[in-house]
TORKOL-4160 file (C-alpha; in steps of 0.2 Angstrom, whole numbers, padded with zeros to 4 digits, m for minus):
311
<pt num="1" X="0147" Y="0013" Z="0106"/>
<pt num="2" X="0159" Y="0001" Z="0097"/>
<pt num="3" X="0144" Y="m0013" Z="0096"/>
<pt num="4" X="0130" Y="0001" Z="0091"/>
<pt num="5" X="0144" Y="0007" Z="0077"/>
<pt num="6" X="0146" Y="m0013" Z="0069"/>
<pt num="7" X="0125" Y="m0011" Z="0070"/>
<pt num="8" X="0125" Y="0002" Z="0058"/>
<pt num="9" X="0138" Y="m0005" Z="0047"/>
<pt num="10" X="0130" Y="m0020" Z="0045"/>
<pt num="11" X="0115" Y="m0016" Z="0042"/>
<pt num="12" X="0118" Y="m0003" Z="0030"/>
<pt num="13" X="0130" Y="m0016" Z="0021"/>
<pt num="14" X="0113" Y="m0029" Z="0023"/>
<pt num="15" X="0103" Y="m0014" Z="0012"/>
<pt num="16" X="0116" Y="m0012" Z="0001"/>
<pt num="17" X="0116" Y="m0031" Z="m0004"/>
<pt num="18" X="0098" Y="m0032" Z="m0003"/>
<pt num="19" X="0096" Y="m0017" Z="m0016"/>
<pt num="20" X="0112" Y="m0025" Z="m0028"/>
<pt num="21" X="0100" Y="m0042" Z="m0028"/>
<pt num="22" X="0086" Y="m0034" Z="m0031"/>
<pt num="23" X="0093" Y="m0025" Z="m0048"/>
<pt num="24" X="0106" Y="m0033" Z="m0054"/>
<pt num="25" X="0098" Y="m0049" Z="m0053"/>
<pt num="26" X="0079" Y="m0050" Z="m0053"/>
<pt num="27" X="0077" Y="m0034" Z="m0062"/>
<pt num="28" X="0092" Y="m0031" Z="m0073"/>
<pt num="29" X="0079" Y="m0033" Z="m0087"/>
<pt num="30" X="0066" Y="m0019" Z="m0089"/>
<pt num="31" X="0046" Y="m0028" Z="m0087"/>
<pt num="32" X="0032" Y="m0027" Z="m0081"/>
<pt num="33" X="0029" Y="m0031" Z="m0063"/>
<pt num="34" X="0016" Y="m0045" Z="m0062"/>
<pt num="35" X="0003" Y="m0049" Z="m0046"/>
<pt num="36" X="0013" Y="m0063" Z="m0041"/>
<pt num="37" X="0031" Y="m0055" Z="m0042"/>
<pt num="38" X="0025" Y="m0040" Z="m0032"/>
<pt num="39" X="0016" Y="m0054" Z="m0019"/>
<pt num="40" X="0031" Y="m0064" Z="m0017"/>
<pt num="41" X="0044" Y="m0048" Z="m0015"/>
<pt num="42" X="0032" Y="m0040" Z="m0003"/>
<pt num="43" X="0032" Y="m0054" Z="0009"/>
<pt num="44" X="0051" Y="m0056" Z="0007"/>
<pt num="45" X="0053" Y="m0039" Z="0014"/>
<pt num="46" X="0040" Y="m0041" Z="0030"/>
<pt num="47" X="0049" Y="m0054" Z="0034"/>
<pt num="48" X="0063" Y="m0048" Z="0034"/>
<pt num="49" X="0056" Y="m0034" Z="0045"/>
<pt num="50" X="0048" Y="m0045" Z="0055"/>
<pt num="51" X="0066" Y="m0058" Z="0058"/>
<pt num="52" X="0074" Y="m0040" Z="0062"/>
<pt num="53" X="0060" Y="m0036" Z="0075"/>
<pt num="54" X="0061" Y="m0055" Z="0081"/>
<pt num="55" X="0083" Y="m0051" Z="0083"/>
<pt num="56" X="0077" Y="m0033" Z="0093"/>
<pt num="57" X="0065" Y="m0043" Z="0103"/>
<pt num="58" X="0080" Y="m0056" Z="0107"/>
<pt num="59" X="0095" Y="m0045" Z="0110"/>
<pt num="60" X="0086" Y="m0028" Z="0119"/>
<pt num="61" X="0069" Y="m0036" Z="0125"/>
<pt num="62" X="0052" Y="m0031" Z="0123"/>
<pt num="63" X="0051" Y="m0012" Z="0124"/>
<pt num="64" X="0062" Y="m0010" Z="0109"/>
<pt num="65" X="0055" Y="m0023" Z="0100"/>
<pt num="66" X="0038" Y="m0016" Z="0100"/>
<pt num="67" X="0046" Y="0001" Z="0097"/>
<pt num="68" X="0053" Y="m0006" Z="0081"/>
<pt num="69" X="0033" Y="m0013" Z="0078"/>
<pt num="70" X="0026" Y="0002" Z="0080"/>
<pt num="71" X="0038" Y="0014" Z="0069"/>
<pt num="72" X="0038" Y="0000" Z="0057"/>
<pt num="73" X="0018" Y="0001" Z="0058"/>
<pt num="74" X="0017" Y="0019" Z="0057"/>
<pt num="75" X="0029" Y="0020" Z="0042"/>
<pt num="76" X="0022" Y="0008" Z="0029"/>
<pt num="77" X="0003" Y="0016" Z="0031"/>
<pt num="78" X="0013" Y="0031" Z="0028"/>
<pt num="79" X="0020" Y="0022" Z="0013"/>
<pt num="80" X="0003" Y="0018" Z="0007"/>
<pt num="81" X="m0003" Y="0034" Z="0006"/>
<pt num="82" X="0013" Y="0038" Z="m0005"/>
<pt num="83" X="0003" Y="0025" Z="m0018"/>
<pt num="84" X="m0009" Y="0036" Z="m0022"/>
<pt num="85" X="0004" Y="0050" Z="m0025"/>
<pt num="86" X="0015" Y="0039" Z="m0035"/>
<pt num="87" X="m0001" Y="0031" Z="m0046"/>
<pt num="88" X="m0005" Y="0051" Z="m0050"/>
<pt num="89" X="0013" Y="0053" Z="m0054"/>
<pt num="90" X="0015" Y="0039" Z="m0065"/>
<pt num="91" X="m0002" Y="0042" Z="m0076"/>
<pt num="92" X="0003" Y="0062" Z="m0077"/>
<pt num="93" X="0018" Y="0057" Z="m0085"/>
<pt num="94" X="0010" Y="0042" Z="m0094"/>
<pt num="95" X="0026" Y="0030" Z="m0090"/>
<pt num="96" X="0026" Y="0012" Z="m0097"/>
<pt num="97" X="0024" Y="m0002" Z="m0084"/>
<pt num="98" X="0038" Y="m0010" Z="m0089"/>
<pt num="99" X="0050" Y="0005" Z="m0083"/>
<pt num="100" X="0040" Y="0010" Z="m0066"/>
<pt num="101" X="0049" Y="m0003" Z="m0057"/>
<pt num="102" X="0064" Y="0008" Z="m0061"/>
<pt num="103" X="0059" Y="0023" Z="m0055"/>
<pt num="104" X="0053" Y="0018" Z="m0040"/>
<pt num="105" X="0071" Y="0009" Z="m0037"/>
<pt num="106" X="0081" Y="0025" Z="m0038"/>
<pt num="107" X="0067" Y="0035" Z="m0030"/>
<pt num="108" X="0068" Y="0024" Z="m0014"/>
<pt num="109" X="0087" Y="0023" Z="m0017"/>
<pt num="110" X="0087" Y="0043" Z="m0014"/>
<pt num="111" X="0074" Y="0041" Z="m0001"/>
<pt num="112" X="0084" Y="0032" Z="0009"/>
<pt num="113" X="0099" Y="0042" Z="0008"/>
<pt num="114" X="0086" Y="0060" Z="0012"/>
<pt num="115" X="0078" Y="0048" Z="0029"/>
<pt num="116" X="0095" Y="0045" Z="0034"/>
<pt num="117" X="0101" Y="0065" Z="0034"/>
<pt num="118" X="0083" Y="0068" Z="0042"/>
<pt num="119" X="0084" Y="0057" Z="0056"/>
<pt num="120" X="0100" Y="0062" Z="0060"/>
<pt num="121" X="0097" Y="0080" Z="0061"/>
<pt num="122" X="0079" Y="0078" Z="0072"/>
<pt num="123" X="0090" Y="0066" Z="0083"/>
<pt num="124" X="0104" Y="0080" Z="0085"/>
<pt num="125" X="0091" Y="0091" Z="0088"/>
<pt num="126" X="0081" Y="0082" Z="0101"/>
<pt num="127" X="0095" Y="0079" Z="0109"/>
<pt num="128" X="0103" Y="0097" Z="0111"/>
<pt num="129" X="0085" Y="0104" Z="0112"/>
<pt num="130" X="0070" Y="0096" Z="0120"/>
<pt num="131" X="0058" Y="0109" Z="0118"/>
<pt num="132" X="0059" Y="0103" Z="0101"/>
<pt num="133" X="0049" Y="0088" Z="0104"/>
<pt num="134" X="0033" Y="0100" Z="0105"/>
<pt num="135" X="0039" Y="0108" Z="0090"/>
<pt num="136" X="0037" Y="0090" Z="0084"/>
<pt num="137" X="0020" Y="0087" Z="0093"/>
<pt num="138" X="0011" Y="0100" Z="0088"/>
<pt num="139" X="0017" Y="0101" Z="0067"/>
<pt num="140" X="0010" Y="0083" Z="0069"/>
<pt num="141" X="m0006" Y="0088" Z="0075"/>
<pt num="142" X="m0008" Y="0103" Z="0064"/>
<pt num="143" X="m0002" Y="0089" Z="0049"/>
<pt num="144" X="m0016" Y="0077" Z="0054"/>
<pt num="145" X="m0028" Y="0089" Z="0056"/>
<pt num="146" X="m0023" Y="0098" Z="0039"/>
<pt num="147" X="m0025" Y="0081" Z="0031"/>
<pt num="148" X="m0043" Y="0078" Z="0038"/>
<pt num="149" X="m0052" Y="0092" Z="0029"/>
<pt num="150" X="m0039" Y="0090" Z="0015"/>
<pt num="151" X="m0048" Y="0089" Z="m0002"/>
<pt num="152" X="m0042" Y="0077" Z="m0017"/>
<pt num="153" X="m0025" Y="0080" Z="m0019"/>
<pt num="154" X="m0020" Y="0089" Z="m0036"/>
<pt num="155" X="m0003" Y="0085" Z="m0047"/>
<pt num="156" X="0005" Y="0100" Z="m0055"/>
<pt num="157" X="0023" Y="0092" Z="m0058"/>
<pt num="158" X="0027" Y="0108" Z="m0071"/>
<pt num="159" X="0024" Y="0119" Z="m0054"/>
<pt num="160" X="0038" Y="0109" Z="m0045"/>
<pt num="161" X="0054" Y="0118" Z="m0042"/>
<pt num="162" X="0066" Y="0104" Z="m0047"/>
<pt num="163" X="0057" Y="0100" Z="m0060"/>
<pt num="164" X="0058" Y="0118" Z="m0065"/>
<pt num="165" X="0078" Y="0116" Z="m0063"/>
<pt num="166" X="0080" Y="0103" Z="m0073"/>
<pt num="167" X="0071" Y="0110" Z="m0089"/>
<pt num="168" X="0082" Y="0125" Z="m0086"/>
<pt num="169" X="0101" Y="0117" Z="m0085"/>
<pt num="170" X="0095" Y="0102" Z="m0097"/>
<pt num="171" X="0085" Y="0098" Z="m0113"/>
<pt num="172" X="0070" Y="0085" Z="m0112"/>
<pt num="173" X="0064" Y="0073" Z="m0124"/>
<pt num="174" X="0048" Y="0072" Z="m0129"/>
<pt num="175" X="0047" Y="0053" Z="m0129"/>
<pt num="176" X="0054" Y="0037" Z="m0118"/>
<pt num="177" X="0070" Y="0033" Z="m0123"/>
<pt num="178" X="0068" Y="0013" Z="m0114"/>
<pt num="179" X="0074" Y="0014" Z="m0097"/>
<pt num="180" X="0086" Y="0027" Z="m0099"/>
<pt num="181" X="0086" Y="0042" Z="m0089"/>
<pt num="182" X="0098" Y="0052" Z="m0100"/>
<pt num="183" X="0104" Y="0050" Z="m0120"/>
<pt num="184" X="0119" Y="0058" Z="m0130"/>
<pt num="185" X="0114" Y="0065" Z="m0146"/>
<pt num="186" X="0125" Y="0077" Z="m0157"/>
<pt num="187" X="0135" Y="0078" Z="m0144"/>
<pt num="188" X="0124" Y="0087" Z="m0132"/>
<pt num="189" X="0117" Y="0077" Z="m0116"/>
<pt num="190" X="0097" Y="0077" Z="m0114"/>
<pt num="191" X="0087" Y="0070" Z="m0102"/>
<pt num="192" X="0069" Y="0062" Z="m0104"/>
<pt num="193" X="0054" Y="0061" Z="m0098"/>
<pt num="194" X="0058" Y="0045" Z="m0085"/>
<pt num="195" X="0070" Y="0059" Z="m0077"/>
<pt num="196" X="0059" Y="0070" Z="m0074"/>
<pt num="197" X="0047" Y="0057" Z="m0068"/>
<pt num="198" X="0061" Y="0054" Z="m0054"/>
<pt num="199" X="0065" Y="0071" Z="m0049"/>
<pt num="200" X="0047" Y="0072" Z="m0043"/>
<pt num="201" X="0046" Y="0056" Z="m0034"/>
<pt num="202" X="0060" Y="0060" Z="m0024"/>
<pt num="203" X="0056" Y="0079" Z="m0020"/>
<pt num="204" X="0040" Y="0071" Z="m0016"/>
<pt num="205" X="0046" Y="0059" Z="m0004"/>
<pt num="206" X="0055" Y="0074" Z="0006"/>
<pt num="207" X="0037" Y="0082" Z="0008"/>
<pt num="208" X="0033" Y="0064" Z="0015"/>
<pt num="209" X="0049" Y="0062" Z="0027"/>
<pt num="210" X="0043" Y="0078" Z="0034"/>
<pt num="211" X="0028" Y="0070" Z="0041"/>
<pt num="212" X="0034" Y="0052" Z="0045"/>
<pt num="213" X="0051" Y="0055" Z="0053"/>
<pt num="214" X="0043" Y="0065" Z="0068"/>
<pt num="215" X="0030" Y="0054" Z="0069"/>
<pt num="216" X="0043" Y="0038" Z="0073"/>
<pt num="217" X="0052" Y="0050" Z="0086"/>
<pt num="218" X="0036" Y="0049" Z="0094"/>
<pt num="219" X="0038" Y="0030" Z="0097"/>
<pt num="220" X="0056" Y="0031" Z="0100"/>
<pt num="221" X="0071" Y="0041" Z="0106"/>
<pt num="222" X="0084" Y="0027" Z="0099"/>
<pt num="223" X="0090" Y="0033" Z="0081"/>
<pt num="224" X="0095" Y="0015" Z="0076"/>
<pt num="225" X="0076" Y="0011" Z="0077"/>
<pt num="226" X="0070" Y="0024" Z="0070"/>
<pt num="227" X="0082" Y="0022" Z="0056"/>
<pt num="228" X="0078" Y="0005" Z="0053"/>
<pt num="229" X="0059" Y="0005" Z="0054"/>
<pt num="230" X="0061" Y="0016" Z="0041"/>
<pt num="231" X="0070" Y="0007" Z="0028"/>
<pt num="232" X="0060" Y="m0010" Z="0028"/>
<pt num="233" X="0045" Y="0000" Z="0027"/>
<pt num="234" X="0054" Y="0010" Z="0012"/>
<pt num="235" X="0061" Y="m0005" Z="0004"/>
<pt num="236" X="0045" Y="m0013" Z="0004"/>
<pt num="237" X="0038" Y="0002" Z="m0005"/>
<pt num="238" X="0041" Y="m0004" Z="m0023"/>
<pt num="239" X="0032" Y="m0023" Z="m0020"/>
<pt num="240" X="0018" Y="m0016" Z="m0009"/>
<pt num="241" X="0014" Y="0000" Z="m0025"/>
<pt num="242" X="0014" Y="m0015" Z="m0038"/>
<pt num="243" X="0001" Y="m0025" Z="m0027"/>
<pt num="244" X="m0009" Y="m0012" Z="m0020"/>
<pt num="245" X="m0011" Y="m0001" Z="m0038"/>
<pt num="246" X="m0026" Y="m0008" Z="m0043"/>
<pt num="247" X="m0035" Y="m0010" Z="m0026"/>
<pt num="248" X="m0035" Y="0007" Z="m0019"/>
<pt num="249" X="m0051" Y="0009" Z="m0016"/>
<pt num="250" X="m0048" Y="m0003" Z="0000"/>
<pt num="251" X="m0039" Y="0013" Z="0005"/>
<pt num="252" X="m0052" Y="0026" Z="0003"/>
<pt num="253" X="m0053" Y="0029" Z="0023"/>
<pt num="254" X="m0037" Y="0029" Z="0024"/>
<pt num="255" X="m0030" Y="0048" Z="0024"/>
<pt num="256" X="m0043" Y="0050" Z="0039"/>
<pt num="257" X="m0034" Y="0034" Z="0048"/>
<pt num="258" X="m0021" Y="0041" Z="0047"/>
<pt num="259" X="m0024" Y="0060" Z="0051"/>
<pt num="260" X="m0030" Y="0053" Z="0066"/>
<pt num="261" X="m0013" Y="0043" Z="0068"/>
<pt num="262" X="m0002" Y="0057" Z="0068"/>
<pt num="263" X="m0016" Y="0068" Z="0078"/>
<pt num="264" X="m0012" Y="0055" Z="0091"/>
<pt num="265" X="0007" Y="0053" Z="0091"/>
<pt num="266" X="0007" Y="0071" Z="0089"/>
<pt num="267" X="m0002" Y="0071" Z="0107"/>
<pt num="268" X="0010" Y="0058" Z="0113"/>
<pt num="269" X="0024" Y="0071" Z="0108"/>
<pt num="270" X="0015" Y="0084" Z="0121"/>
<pt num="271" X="0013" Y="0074" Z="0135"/>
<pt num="272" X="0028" Y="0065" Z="0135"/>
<pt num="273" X="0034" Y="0078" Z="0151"/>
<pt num="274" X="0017" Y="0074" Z="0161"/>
<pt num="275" X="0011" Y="0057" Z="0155"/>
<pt num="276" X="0021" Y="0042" Z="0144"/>
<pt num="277" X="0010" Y="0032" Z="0135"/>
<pt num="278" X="0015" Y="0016" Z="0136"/>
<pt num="279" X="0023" Y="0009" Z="0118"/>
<pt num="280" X="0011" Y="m0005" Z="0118"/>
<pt num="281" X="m0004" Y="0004" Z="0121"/>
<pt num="282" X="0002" Y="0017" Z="0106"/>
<pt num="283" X="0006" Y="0002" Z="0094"/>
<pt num="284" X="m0011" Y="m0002" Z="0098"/>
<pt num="285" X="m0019" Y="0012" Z="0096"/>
<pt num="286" X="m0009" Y="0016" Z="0078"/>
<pt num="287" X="m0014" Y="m0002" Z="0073"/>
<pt num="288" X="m0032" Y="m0002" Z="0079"/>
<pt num="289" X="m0035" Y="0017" Z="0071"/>
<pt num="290" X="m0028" Y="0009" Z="0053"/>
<pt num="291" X="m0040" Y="m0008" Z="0056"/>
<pt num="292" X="m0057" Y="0004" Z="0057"/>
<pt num="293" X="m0051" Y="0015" Z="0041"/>
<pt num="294" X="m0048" Y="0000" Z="0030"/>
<pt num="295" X="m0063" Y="m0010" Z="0040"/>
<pt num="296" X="m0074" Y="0004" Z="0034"/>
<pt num="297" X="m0065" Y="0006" Z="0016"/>
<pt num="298" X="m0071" Y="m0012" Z="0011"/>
<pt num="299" X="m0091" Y="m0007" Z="0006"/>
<pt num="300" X="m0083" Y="0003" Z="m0006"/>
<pt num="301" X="m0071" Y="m0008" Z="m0013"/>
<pt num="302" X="m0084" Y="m0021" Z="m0015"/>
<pt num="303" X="m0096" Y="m0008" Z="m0022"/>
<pt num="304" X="m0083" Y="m0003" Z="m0036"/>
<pt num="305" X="m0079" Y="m0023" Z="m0039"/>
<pt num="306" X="m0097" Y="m0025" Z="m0042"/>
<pt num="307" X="m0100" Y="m0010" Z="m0052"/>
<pt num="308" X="m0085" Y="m0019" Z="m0066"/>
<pt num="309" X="m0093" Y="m0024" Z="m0081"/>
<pt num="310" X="m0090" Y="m0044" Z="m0086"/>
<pt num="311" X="m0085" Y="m0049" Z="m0102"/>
């Protein structure tokens, strides 16, 4: 549709700005991320999802709107969890604070670009095949449940096969060379460690896209919410990793939240021939399942608080 078609132009021409203003202007110069920065850009970006929801809300009602909630919802405590794999990442490879920003820029820059071919294709395919949605349904349940009884996770970045690649078609520096991903010398090109840093955020984002991109389609059919759930909760990612870093522990319950969440979309996904949830009681049900996880997080957050010695 000719008004569905300027939609997606104008949003994607939005991102686009959005990601120019964010670089080229407020971070053209490598530093550290302070509390405050990350506070104030996180807010920007849920309210911007939030204004989006509000237009939804205005132009295709209620249903849609609270479609767009709930896939918004379900994607940034998915995004969270990502924390904990990018905190690991980043100490593995022991990358300055100053340059993380960067990282996480280009990361969610391919991100973004990987969600889109992803939703695209599970679109295609729920739409030529419905029997896929059980396909759907029960990965998500096997996923959740997987992630129940999962122990800590473990980082083997050497074991990754793009990582692999690149060490095999390119020379890597032992040190940081600033914020470059790539230097020149004797005329051969090499790429450093903040490259490889990257290849492993993004093939680790694909393992996440796997999980969260059925889990929206369990909220909504529509590709264009999908879609845009998924980028304010990726945009968001970079603030919300900078504020959140250093209070993980108000997360620990987390992982069971949230192998509870997609247990239940994953349901959703099975029933939807017999019964159809209604989207409100599924946004409630995703939002009340994350309330209890963090509810019962923050003894131990307060413990470890304590437990810092004072100087």
């Amino acid at each position: 549709m000719p008004d569905r078609l300027f939609l997606w132009i104008g949003f994607n021409l939005f991102v686009l700005a959005m990601l120019v203003v964010d670089l080229g202007i407020f971070h053209r110069k490598a530093h550290e991320v302070s509390l405050r920065e990350a506070l104030s850009w996180s807010v920007v970006w849920i309210s911007l999802a939030l204004l989006f929801n509000l237009g939804i809300y205005h132009f295709w009602g209620s249903e849609k709107a609270l479609e767009f909630l709930a896939g918004y919802l379900i994607e940034k405590s998915l995004s969270v969890d990502n924390i904990f794999v990018f905190l690991m990442i980043f100490s593995y490879f022991a990358v300055p604070a100053r340059y993380q920003h960067r990282v996480l820029f280009w990361g969610i820059l391919g991100a973004l670009v990987m969600r889109a071919i992803f939703i695209a294709a599970g679109a295609a395919l729920l739409s030529a095949f419905h029997w896929i949605i059980y396909v759907f349904g029960g990965f998500l349940i096997i996923t959740g449940i997987k992630m129940l009884f999962a122990g800590d996770e473990k980082l083997e970045p050497e074991r990754n096969p793009a990582v692999r690649l690149l060490r095999r078609v390119m020379h890597v520096t032992s040190d940081y060379h600033g914020q470059r991903f790539t230097i020149r010398t004797d005329g051969r090109l090499y790429a450093t460690p903040l490259l490889l840093v990257l290849v492993v955020v993004e093939t680790t984002d694909v393992i996440f896209a796997v999980d969260s991109i059925p889990a929206i389609f369990a909220v909504t059919s529509d590709p264009f919410i999908v879609y845009t759930s998924n980028v304010f909760a990726i945009l968001g990612l970079r603030a919300l990793y900078f504020l959140l870093a250093g209070v993980m522990e108000m997360f620990r319950y987390l992982k069971v939240g949230l192998s509870f969440v997609l247990c239940f979309v994953g349901v959703k996904m099975l029933l939807v021939d017999f019964y159809k949830i209604p989207i409100g009681v599924s946004l409630g049900a995703v939002a009340g399942i994350l309330a209890v996880s963090i509810l019962f997080s923050l003894p131990f957050a307060l413990r470890s608080k304590r437990n810092i010695p004072q100087h």
